[in-house]
VOGU-3710 file (C-alpha; in Angstrom, 3 decimals, decimal comma):
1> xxxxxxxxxx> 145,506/159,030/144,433  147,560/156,316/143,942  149,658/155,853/140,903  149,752/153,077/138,205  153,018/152,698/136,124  151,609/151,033/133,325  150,379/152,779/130,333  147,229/151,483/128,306  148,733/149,028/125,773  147,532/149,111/121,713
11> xxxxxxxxxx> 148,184/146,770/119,154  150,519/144,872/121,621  150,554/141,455/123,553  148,709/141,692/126,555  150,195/140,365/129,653  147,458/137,417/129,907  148,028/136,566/126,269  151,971/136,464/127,402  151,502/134,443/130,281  149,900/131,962/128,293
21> xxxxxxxxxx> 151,800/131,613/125,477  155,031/130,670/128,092  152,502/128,024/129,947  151,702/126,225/126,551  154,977/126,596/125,031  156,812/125,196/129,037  153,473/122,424/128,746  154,595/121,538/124,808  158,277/120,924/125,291  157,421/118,618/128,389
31> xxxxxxxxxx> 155,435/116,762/126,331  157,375/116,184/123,218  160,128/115,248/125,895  157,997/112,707/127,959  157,315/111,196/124,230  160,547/111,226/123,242  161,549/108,924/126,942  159,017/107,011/125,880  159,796/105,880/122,833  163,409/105,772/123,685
41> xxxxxxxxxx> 162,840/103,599/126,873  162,061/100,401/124,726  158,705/98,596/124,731  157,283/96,446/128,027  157,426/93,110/128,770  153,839/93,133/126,397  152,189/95,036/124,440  149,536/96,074/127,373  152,036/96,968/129,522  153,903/99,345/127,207
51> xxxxxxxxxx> 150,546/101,448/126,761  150,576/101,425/130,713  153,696/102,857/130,723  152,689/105,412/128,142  150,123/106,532/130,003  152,133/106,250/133,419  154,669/108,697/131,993  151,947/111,010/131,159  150,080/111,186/134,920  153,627/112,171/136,286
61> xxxxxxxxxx> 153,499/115,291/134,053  150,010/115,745/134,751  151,299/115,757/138,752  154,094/118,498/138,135  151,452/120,524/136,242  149,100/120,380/139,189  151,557/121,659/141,985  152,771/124,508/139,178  148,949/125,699/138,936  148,271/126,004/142,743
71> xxxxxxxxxx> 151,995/127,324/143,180  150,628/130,896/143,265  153,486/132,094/141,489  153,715/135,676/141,193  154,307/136,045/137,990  151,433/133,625/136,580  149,079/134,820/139,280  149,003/138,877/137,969  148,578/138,000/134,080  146,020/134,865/134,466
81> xxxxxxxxxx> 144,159/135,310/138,325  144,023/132,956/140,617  139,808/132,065/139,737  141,252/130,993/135,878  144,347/129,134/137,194  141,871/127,248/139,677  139,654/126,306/137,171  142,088/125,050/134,886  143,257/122,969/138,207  140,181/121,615/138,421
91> xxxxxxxxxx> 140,270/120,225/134,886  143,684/119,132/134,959  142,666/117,227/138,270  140,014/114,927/136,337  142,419/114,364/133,323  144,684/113,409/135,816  142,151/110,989/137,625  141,479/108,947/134,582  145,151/108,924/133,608  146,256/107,247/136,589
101> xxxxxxxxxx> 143,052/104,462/136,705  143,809/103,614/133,369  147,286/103,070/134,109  146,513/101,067/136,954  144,011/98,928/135,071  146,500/98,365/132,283  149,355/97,728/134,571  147,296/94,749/136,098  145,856/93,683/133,065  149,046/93,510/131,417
111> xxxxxxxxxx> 150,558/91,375/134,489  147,990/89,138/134,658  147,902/88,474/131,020  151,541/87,771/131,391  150,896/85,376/134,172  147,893/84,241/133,069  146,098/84,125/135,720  143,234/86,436/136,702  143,030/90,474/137,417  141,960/90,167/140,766
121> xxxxxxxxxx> 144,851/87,521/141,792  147,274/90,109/140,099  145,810/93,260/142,190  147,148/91,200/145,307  150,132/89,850/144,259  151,161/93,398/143,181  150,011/94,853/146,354  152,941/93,018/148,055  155,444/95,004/145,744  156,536/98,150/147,383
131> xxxxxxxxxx> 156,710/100,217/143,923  153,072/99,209/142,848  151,497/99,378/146,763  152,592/102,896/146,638  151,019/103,493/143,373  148,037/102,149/144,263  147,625/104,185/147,653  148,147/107,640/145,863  145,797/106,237/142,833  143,393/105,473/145,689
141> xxxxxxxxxx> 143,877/108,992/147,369  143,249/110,572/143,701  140,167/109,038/143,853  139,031/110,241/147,142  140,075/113,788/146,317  138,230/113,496/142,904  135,000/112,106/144,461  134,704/115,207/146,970  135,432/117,798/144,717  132,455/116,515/142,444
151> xxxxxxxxxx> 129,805/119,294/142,427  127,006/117,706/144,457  129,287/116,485/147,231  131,482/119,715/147,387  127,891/121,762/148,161  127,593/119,355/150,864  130,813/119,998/152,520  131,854/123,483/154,704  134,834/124,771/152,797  137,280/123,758/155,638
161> xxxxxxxxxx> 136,281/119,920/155,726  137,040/120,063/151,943  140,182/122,107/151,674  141,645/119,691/154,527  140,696/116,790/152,615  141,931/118,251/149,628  145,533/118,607/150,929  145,975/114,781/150,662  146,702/115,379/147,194  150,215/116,437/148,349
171> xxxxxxxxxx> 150,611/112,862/149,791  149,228/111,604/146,762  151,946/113,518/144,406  154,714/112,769/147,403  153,799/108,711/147,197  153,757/108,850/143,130  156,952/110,405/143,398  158,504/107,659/145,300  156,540/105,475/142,931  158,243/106,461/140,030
181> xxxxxxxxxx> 161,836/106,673/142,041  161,084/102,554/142,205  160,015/102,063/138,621  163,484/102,218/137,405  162,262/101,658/133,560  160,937/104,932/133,416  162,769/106,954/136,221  166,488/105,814/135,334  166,075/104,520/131,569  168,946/107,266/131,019
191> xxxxxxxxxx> 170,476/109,656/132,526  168,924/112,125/130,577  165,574/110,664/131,790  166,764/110,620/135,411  168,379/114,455/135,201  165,134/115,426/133,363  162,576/114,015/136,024  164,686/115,284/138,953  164,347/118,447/137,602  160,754/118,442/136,936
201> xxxxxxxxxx> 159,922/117,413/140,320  161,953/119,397/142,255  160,962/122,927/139,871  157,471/121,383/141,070  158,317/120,836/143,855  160,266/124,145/144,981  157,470/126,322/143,516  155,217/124,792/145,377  157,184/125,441/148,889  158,235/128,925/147,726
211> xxxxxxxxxx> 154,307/130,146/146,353  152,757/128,526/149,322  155,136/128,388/152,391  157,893/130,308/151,988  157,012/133,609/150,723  154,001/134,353/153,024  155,849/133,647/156,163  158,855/135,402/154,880  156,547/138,642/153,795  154,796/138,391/157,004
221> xxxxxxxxxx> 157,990/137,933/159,311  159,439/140,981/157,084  156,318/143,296/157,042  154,774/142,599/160,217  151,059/143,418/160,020  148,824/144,685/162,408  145,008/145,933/162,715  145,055/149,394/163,413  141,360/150,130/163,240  137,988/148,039/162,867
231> xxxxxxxxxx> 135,093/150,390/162,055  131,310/149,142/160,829  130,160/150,523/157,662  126,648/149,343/157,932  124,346/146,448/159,916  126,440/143,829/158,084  129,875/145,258/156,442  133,102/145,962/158,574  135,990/147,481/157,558  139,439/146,587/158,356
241> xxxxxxxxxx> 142,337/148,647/158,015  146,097/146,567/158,417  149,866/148,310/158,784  153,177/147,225/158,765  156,808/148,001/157,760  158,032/148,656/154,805  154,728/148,273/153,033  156,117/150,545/150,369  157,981/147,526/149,061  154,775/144,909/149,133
251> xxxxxxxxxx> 154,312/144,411/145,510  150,526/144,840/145,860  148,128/146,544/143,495  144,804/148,216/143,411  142,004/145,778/142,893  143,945/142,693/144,262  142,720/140,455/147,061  144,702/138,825/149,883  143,901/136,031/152,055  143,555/137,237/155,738
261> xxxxxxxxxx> 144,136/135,199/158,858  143,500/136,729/162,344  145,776/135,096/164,363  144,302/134,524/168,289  140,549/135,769/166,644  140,435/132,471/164,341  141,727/129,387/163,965  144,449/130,045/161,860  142,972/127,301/158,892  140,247/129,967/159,199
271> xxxxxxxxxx> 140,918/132,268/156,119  138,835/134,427/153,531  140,000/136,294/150,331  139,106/139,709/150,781  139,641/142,140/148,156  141,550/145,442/149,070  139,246/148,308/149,419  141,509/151,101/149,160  144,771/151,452/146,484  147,762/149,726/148,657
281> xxxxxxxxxx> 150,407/151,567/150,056  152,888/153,069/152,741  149,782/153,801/154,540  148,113/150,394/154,890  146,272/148,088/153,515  142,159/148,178/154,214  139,726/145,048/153,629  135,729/145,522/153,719  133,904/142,521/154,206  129,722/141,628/154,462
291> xxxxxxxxxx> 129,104/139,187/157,031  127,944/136,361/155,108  129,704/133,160/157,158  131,088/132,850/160,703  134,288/134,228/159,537  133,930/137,283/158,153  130,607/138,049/160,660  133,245/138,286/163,369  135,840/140,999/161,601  133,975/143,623/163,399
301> xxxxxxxxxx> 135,000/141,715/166,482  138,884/141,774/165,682  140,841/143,384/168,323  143,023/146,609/167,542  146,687/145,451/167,672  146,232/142,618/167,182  148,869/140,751/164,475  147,046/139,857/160,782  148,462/137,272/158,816  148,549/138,381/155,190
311> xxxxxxxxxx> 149,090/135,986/152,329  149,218/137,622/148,818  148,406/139,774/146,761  146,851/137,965/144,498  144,556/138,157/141,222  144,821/139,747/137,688  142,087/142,236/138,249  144,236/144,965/137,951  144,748/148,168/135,036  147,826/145,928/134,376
321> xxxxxxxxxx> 145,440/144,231/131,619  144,333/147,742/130,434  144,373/148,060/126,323  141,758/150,756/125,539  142,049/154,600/127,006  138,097/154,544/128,336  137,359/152,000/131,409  133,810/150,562/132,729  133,673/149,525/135,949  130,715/146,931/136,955
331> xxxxxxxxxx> 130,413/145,960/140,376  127,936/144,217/141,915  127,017/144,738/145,843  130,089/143,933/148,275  132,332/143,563/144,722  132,333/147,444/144,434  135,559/146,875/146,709  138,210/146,348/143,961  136,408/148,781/142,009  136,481/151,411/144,565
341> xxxxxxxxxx> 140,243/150,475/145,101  140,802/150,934/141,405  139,347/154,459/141,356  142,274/155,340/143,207  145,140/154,913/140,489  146,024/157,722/138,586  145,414/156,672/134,865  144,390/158,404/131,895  141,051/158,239/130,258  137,595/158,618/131,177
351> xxxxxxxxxx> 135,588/156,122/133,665  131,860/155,087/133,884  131,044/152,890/136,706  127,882/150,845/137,338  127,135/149,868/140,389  124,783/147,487/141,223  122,680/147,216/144,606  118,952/146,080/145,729  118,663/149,705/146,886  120,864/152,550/148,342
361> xxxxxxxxxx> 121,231/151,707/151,615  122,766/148,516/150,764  125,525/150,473/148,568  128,851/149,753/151,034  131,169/152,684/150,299  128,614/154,318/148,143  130,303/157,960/149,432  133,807/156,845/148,728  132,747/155,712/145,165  130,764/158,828/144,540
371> xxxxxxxxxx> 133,698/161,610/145,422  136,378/159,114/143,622  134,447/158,753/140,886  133,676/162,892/140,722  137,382/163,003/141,480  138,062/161,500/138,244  135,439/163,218/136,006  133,689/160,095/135,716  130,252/158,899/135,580  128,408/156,744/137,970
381> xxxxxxxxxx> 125,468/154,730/137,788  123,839/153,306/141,052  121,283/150,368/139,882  118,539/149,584/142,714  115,601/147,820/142,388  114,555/144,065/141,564  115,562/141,693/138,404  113,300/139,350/137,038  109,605/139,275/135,071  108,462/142,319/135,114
391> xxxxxxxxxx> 111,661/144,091/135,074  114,732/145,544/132,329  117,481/143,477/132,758  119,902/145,819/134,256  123,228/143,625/132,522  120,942/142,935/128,883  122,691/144,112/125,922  120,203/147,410/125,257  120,632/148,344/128,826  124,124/148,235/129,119
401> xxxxxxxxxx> 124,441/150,348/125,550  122,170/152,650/126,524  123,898/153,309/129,746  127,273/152,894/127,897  126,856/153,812/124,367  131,027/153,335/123,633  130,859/150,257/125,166  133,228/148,258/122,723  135,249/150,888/123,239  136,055/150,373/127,051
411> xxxxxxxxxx> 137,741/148,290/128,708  134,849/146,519/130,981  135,881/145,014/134,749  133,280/143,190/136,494  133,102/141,949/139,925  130,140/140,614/141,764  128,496/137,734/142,641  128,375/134,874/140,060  124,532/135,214/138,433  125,554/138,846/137,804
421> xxxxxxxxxx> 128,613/137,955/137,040  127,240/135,969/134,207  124,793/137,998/133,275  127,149/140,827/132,467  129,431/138,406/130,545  126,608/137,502/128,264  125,292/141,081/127,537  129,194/141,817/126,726  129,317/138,813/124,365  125,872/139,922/122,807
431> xxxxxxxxxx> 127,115/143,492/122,310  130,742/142,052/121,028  132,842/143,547/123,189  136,482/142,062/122,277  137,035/139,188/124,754  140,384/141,188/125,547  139,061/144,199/126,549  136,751/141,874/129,636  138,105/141,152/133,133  136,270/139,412/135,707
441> xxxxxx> 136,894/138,711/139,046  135,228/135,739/141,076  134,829/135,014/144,740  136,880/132,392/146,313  139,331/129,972/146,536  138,130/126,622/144,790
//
């Protein structure tokens, strides 16, 4: 068993609620700064072009926020997860889009009012200036980027066409940065203003490089992971089990997920989060995957000794978030994986799991679960069978009480596919279960 340092927490601030009292409060003080430049700075050459500023000032925040959210820093990463932080990206991406074309409306607006000529005479004058052709390329890129990541054309698109596409928004942030270094009213209006935006942009900046780039080669150049065995645990799910130095020291924890590359099996922009099956430690690491695209269908054809590249751990599915002494643990079909990776920690109070599967034989690590879960002096709960008319909603409010009667008692983790997902979450809400005491885990990156 493996063992969890953290004790269940009562009447205390929760790591999450921690986490995002330090985001607002770093996201207030930027603000009331950015204001306080503003107003400082002195009004525009009219009255349009001073709100263009305004809201100029504003997309360049909006810009370091974005690289801070997908910096996968550690520390924001374990208390919020990876699925809220995204989402919030998301958001924060749109805000961002309508920032910057309202800027750039105002900005030639307010020219050609000043000029008095028309708009569309302005947009080409201005397209000769350096500052504002650079503006209007990474306005133009923001645009792109927006338009793909709309719902109906993101279903459209295989995961890898988007994600490359979506990396223009670095060259969109690197040509607003240059953008800015040119507008010298806002950039350089003092030197607090110029020490202040340096800063921003290279915290950004360096967060960025250090969550993304620098860490995972530096863990994998450190830890050096191999696969040490591939074995099938049914028609469709694989298991993969990884080792490496000094894994002892990989700050990894039971019901995390990594990001696994295969290196010489894959082309290395082919990568899938896979949550860790089994509690990390000295011993390894172990993924278990269902074959459900090209990717993951070929784990079972990964060579033994072969290298693995490793990026993470990530997620804030862990008993880090714990606050009550009894734990439920809902999984749905291949999501039992964090689960059966949590069952593994040695912590104190008593465990029901639920387990959710069309029928038995599509249970992966149903045999694992079951001696874990006896192990522990737990309860488990294997749901087969069909949902919809005709049938007892297995996730409805009277089903999960009767099955749980302490319910609001527990702290409830769910992981599974996103209609279950869902349905859990409302059955939860129904039964008013404290929003504090639920944890969910999605699948995927974006």
């Amino acid at each position: 068993m493996a063992t969890a340092s953290d004790a269940v927490r009562r009447g205390t601030v929760l790591p999450v609620d921690a986490a995002r009292w330090a985001m607002w409060t770093f996201v207030i003080v930027n603000a009331v700064i950015v204001e306080t430049l503003f107003l400082s700075a002195g009004s525009g050459k009219n009255g349009v072009l001073t709100v263009a500023k305004f809201f100029g000032l504003h997309a360049a925040l909006l810009m370091a926020f974005q690289l801070l959210l997908v910096a996968r820093l550690p520390w924001l990463d374990r208390r919020i997860g990876m699925d809220r932080l995204t989402v919030w990206h998301r958001w924060l991406g749109f805000t961002l889009l309508w920032t910057v074309l309202t800027h750039a409306t105002l900005v030639i607006l307010g020219y050609a009012t000043l000029d008095d000529t028309s708009m569309g005479r302005t947009f080409v004058a201005l397209s000769g200036v350096p500052a504002s052709l650079l503006g209007m390329l990474a306005a133009a890129v923001i645009v792109v980027i927006a338009a793909i990541s709309t719902r109906p054309l993101r279903r459209r698109l295989r995961y890898e066409v988007w994600h490359g596409l979506h990396l223009l928004l670095y060259v969109a942030l690197g040509l607003s940065f240059v953008h800015q270094l040119q507008e010298t009213t806002t950039f350089t209006s003092s030197a607090f203003a110029e020490a202040y935006w340096w800063l921003l942009w290279l915290f950004a900046f360096g967060a960025l490089l250090t969550g993304r780039v620098v860490m995972p080669l530096w863990r994998n150049a450190y830890h050096r992971f191999r696969v040490t065995a591939v074995i099938p645990e049914s028609d469709d799910v694989v298991s993969v089990y990884v080792t490496g130095r000094h894994l002892d020291e990989l700050p990894a924890r039971a019901g995390q997920f990594c990001i696994w590359r295969f290196p010489g099996h894959h082309h290395w922009w082919l990568a899938n989060p896979f949550s860790l099956s089994a509690a990390p430690g000295p011993q390894g690491l172990r993924l278990t995957a269902k074959a459900v695209g090209s990717t993951s269908a070929g784990l079972r054809n990964v060579p033994v000794g072969s290298r693995a590249f490793v990026e993470g751990p990530y997620g804030a599915f862990t008993s880090l978030h714990r606050s009550r002494p009894g734990t439920l643990l809902i999984a749905g079909g291949v999501g039992i994986t964090p689960v059966r990776a949590m069952l593994e920690e040695e912590t104190t109070g008593d465990v029901v799991v639920l387990y959710r599967v069309r029928s038995e034989a599509d249970a992966v690590l149903l045999n694992e679960v079951r001696d874990l879960v006896e192990l522990r002096g737990g309860r488990l709960h294997l749901l087969t069978g069909r949902t919809g008319e005709g049938h007892t909603p297995p996730f409805g409010p009277d089903s999960l009480h009767r099955l749980v009667p302490d319910i609001t008692e527990r702290d409830v983790y769910v992981c599974g596919p996103p209609a279950m997902t869902a349905a859990v979450l409302s059955g939860l809400r129904d039964l008013r279960v404290p929003a504090r005491q639920v944890h969910a885990e999605k699948f995927g990156l974006a």
